[in-house]
MIMARSE-218580 format. One line per field, with one value per residue (C-alpha): x, y, z; residue number from 0. Coordinates in Angstrom, 1 decimal, padded with zeros to 4 digits. Layout:
<rs>
u = c(X; ...);
v = c(Y; ...);
w = c(Z; ...);
nr = c(NUM; ...);
</rs>
This chain:
<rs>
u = c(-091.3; -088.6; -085.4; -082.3; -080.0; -076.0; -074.7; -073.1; -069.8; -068.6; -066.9; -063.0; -062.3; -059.8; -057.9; -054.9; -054.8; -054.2; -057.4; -055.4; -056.4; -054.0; -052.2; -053.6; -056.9; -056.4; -054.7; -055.6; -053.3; -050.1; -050.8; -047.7; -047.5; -044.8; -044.9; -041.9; -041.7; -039.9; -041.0; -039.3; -039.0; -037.6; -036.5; -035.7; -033.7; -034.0; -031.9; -034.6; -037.9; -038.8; -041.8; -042.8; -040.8; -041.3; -042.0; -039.8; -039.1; -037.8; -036.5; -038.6; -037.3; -035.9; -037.3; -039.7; -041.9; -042.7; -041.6; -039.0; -035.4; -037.1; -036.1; -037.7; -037.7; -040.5; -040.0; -042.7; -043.5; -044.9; -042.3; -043.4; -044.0; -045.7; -046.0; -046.9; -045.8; -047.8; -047.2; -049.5; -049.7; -048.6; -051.4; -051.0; -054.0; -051.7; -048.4; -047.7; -047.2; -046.2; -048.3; -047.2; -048.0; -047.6; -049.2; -047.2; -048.3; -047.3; -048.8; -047.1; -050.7; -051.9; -053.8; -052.9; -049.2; -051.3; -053.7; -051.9; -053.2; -052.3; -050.9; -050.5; -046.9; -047.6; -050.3; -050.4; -050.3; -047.2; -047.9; -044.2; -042.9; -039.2; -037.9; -041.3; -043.7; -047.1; -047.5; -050.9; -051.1; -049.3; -045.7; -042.9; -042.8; -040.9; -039.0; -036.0; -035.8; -033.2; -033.3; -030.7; -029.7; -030.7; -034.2; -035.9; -039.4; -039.1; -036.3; -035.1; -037.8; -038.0; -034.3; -032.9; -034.7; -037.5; -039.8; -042.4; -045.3; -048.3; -050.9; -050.0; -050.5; -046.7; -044.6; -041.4; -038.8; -035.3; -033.4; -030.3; -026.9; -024.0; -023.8; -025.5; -029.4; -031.3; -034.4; -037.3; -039.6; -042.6; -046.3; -049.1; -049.9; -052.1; -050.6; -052.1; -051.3; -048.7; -049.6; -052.8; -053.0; -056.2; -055.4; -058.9; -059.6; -063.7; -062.3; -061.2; -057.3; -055.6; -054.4; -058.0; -059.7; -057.2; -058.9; -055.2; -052.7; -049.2; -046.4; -043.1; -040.6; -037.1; -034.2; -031.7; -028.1; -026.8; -024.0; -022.1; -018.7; -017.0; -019.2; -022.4; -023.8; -022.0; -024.1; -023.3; -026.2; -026.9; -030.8; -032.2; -035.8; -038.5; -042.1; -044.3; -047.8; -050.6; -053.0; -056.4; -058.6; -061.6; -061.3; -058.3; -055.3; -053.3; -054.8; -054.5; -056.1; -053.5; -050.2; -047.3; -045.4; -041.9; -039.1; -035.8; -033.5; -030.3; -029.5; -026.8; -024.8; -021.0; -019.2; -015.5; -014.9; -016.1; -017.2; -017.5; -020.4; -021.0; -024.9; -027.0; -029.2; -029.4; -032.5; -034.0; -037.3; -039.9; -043.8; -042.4; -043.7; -046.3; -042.8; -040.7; -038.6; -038.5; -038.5; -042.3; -043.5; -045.1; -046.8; -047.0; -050.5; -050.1; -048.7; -049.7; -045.4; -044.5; -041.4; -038.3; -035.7; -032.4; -030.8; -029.7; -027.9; -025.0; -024.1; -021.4; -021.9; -019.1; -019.1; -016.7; -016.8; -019.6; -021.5; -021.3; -021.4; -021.5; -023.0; -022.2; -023.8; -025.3; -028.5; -030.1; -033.5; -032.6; -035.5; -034.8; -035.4; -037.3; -040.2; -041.2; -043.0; -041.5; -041.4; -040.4; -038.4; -034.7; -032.7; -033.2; -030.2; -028.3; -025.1; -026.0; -024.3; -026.0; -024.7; -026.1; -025.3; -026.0; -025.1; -027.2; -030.4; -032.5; -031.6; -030.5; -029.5; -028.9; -028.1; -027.8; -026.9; -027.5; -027.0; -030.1; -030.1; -033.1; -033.4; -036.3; -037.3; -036.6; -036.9; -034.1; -032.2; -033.3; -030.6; -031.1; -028.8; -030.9; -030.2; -032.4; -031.7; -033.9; -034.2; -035.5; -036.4; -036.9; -038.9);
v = c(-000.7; 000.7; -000.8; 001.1; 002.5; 002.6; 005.8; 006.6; 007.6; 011.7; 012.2; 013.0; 016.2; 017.1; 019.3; 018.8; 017.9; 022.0; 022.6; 024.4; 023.9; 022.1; 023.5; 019.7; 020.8; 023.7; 022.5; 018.8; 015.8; 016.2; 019.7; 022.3; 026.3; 028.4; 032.2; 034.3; 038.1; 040.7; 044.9; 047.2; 051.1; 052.8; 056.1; 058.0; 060.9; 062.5; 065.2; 065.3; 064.2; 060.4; 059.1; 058.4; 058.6; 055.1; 053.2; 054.3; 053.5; 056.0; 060.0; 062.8; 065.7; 068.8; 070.6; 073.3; 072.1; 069.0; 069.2; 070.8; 070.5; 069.6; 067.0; 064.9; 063.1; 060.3; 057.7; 054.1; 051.2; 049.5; 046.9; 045.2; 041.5; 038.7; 035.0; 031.8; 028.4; 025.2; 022.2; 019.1; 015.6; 013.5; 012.7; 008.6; 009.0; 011.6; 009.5; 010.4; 014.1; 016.1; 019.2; 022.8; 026.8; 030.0; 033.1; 036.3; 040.4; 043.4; 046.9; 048.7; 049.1; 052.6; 054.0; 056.8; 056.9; 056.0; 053.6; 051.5; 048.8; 045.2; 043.8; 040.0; 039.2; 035.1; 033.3; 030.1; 025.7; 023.1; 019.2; 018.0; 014.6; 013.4; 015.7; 017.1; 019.8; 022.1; 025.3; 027.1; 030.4; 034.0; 034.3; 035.1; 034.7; 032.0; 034.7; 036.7; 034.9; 037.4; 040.5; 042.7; 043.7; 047.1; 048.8; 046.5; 047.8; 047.8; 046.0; 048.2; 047.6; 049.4; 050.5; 047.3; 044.5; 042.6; 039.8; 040.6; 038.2; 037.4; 034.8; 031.5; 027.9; 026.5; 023.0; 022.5; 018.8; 019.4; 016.1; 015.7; 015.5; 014.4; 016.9; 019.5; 019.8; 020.7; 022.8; 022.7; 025.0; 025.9; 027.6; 030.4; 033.9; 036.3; 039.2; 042.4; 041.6; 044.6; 047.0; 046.5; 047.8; 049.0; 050.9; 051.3; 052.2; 049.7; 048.9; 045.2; 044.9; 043.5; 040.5; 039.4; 040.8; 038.6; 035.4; 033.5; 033.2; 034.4; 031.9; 031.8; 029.2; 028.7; 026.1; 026.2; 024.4; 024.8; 023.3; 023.5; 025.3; 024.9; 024.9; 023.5; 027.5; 028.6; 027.5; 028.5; 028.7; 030.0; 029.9; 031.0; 031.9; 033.7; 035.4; 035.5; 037.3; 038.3; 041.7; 042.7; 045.7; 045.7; 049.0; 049.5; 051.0; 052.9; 050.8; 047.4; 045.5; 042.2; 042.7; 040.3; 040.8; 039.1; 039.0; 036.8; 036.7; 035.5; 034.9; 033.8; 033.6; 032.7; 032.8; 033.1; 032.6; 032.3; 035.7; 037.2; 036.4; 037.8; 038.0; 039.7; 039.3; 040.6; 040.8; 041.9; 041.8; 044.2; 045.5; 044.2; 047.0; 043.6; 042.5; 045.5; 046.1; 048.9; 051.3; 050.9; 051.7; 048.8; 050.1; 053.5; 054.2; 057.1; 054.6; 051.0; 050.3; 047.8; 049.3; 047.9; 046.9; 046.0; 046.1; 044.3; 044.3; 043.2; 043.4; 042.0; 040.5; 041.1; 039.5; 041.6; 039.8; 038.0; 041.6; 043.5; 043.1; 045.3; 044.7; 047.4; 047.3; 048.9; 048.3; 050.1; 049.7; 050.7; 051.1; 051.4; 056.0; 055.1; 053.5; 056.3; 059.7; 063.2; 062.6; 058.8; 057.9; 056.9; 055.2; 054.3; 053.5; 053.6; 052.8; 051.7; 050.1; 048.3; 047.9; 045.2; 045.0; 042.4; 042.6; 039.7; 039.2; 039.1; 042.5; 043.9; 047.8; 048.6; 051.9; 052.1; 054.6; 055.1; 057.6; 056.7; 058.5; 059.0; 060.5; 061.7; 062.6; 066.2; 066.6; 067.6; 064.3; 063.5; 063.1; 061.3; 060.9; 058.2; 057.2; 054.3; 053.5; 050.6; 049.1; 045.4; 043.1; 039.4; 036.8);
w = c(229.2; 227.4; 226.7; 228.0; 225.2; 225.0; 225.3; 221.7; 222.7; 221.7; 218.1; 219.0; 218.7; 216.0; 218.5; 220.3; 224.0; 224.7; 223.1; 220.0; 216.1; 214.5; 211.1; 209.4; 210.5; 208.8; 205.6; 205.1; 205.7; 203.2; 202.5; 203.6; 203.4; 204.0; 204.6; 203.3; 202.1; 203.8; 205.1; 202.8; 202.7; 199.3; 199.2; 195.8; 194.1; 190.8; 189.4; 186.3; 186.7; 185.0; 183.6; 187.4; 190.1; 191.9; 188.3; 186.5; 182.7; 180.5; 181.3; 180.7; 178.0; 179.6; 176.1; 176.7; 174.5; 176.7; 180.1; 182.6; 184.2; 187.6; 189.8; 192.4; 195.4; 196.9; 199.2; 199.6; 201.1; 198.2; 197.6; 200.7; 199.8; 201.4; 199.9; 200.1; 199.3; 199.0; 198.8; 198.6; 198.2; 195.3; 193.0; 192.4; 189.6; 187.6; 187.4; 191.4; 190.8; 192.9; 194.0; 194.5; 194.3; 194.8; 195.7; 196.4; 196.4; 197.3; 196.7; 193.6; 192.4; 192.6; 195.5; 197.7; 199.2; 202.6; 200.9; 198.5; 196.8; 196.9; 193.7; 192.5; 191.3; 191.5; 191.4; 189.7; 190.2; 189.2; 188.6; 189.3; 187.7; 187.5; 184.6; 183.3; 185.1; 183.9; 185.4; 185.5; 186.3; 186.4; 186.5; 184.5; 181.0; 179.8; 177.4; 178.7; 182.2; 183.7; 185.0; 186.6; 190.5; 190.2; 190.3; 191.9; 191.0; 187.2; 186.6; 183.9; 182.0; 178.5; 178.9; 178.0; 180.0; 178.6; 179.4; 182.9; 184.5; 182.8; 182.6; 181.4; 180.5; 180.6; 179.8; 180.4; 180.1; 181.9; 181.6; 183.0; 180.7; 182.8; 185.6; 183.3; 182.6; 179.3; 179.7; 177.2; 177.6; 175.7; 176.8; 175.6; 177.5; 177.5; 174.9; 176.2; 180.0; 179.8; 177.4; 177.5; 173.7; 172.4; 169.0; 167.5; 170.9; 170.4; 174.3; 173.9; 174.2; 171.0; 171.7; 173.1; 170.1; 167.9; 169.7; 169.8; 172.9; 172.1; 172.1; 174.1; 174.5; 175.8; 174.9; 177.9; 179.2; 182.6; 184.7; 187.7; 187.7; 190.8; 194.0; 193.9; 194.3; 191.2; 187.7; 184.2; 181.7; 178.5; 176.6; 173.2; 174.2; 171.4; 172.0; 169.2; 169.8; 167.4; 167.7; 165.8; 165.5; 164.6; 162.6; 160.7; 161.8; 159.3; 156.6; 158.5; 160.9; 161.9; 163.6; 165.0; 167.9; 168.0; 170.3; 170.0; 173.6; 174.4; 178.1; 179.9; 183.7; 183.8; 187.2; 186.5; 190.9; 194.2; 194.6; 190.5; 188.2; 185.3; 183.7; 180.8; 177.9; 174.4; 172.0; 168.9; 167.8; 166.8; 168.3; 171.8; 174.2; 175.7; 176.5; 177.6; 174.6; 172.4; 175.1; 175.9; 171.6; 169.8; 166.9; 165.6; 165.3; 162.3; 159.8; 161.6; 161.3; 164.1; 166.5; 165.4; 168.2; 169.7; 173.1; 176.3; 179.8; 181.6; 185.0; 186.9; 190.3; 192.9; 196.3; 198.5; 201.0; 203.0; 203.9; 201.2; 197.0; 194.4; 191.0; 188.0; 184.8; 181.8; 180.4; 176.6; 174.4; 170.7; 168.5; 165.0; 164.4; 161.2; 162.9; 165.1; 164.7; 166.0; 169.9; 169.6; 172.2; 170.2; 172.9; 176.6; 178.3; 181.8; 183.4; 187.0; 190.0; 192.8; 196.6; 198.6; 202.5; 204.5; 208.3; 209.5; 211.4; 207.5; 207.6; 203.8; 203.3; 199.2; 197.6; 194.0; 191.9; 188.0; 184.9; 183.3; 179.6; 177.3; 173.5; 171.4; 167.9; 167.6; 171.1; 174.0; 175.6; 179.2; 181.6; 185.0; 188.1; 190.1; 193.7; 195.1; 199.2; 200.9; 204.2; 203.9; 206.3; 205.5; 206.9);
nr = c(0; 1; 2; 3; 4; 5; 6; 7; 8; 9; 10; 11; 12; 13; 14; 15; 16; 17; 18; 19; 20; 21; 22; 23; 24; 25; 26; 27; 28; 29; 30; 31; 32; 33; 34; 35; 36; 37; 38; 39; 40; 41; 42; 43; 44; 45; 46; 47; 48; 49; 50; 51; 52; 53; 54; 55; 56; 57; 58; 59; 60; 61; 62; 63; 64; 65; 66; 67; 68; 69; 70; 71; 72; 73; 74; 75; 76; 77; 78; 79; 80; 81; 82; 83; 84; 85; 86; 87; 88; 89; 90; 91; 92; 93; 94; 95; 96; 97; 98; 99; 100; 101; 102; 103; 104; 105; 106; 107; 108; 109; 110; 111; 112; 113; 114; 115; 116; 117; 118; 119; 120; 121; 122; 123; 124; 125; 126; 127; 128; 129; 130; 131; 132; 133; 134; 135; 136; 137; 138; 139; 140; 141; 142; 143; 144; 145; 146; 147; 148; 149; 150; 151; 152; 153; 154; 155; 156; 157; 158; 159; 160; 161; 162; 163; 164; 165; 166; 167; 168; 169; 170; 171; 172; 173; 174; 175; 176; 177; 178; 179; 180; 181; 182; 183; 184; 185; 186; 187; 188; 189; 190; 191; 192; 193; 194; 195; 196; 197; 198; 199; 200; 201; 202; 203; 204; 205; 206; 207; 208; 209; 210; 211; 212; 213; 214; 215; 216; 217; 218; 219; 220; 221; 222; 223; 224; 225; 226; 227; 228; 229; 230; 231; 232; 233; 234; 235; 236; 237; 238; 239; 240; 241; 242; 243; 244; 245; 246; 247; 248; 249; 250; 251; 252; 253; 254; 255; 256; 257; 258; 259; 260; 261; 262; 263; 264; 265; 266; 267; 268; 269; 270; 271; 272; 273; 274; 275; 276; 277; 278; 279; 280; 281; 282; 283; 284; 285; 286; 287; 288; 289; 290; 291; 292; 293; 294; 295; 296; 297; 298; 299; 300; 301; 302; 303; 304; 305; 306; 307; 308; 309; 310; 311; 312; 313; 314; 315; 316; 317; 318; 319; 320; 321; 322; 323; 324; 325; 326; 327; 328; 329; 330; 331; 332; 333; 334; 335; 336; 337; 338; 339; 340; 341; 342; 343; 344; 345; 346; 347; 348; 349; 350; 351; 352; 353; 354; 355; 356; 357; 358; 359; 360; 361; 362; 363; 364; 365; 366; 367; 368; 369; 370; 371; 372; 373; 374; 375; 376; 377; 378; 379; 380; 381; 382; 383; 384; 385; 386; 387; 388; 389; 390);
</rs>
């Protein structure tokens, strides 16, 4: 005869009484995401036609020899972003850091104008202690950590803005001094994540093929003026990346990539700011200086360069602000061959309105001015509008 067993009671479901997963189901105890991003639509005017008319960098010559007085006009959805945010659960066996990332996209990555492609802006890990953090991953370089109001896709890029996103292994200490904060910032990238340069053209990018991480670094000050919104902050950050062939080039096979950036934000009121950068440096088209020329390939010369930005920031009032500015990319005229682009510059002005419900309408308008080595200047009368909606 057999003995009667005890029924073994059901495992509780990890569902709530409605029957519904739970987001901690989902994520784990302690872990958190938050969705953000917004639906954009660009649309954009040329009087003469740029080097592309959604990412732009530089103005095409009207000379005969190269191009044509043509304009243009496109309009995109690319810009569209979504992201997330995560946050997790200290880690008490790493000093009780704290635990957070990123991941954000959006689809400025070729494809058809029906079929784009999804891009990654930011995609990397933090460990978080009181003054001290690493961050693993790809985002902005710690290099030239502004950028200005206008052109939001490229970011005047090559025409006086450098620094961009790249992979990167990053430590930073920001200790506090009073009501101000110090920032020490140091890390290595990946130097080819831009330009991709390949000069002996064996199809391994340069900086791989040089088997060494370029440097950055950044030494920073910032403090409140005023209102806890408004921050003044000035930094001295440098980039310092190394390239080789494995045929020569011109007669060499090693180069250096340098870059040297001054930044800084000053508000003067409530509702006027004042921001820029300036730079030097030399082979910096990996970091979006020189106006896109790094070295020139018939006599292996790095791309000598100067330039900057500056935009002021003007809060009209609590719908509307306008930011002017100028922006330029000098290369030095002996380092380039006939063609060279000389100068990249633009005077620009961004309007931002805001009339509530996340909504954001912007027009900007800018003179964007290009010169070449025996070639005919390219003049461009740019109008950006947008309709953003955030979320």
């Amino acid at each position: 005869m057999q003995a009667k067993t005890t029924p073994v009671a059901p495992v509780p479901s990890k569902q709530n009484d409605s029957g519904n997963v739970r987001w901690s189901d989902l994520l784990g105890e302690g872990n958190k995401l938050k969705l953000y991003g917004f639906i954009r639509l660009d649309l954009l005017f040329d009087s003469q036609q740029p080097n592309n008319p959604q990412s732009i960098l530089f103005i095409k010559s009207p000379d005969p020899r190269t191009g044509n007085e043509n304009g243009d006009f496109t309009m995109h959805p690319r810009l569209t972003r979504f992201g997330i945010d995560y946050s997790g659960p200290r880690i008490a066996k790493l000093g009780n850091a704290e635990l957070t990332g990123k991941l954000e996209t959006d689809f400025q990555n070729g494809g058809t104008e029906s079929r784009q492609i999804i891009r990654i802006r930011h995609a990397y890990l933090r460990l978080d202690w009181k003054e001290f953090y690493i961050l693993a991953g790809q985002t902005w370089d710690t290099v030239s950590p502004l950028f200005p109001t206008v052109n939001s896709d490229t970011l005047q890029w090559n025409a006086g803005n450098t620094g961009d996103r790249r992979p990167q292994l990053r430590v930073a200490y920001e200790p506090k001094a009073g009501r101000g904060k110090f920032s020490f910032t140091g890390g290595i990238g990946l130097t080819g994540a831009i330009d991709a340069l390949d000069l002996d053209a064996n199809g391994v990018r340069d900086g791989e093929e040089s088997a060494r991480p370029d440097i950055q670094g950044r030494i920073g000050f910032s403090h409140p003026v005023g209102g806890k919104d408004r921050v003044a902050s000035v930094g001295l950050s440098g980039f310092y990346g190394f390239l080789r062939t494995a045929r020569p080039v011109a007669g060499r096979t090693e180069f250096r990539s340098q870059l040297v950036n001054i930044d800084f934000t000053l508000p003067l009121a409530s509702r006027l700011a004042f921001k820029g950068e300036g730079w030097w440096g030399r082979n910096m088209s990996d970091v979006r200086g020189g106006a896109g020329q790094g070295i020139n390939a018939a006599t292996g010369r790095a791309v000598r360069g100067r330039g900057g930005w500056a935009e002021a920031n003007l809060k009209i009032s609590r719908y509307l602000s306008i930011n002017p500015g100028f922006s330029t990319d000098d290369p030095a005229d002996a380092d380039l061959s006939a063609g060279g682009r000389t100068r990249n510059s633009a005077f620009f002005i961004a309007n931002r309105i805001t009339p509530g419900g996340n909504f954001l309408f912007g027009a900007d308008y800018l003179r964007w001015k290009t010169d070449f080595k025996g070639f005919l200047r390219g003049i461009d009368h740019r109008v950006n509008i947008f309709f953003q909606y955030n979320f």
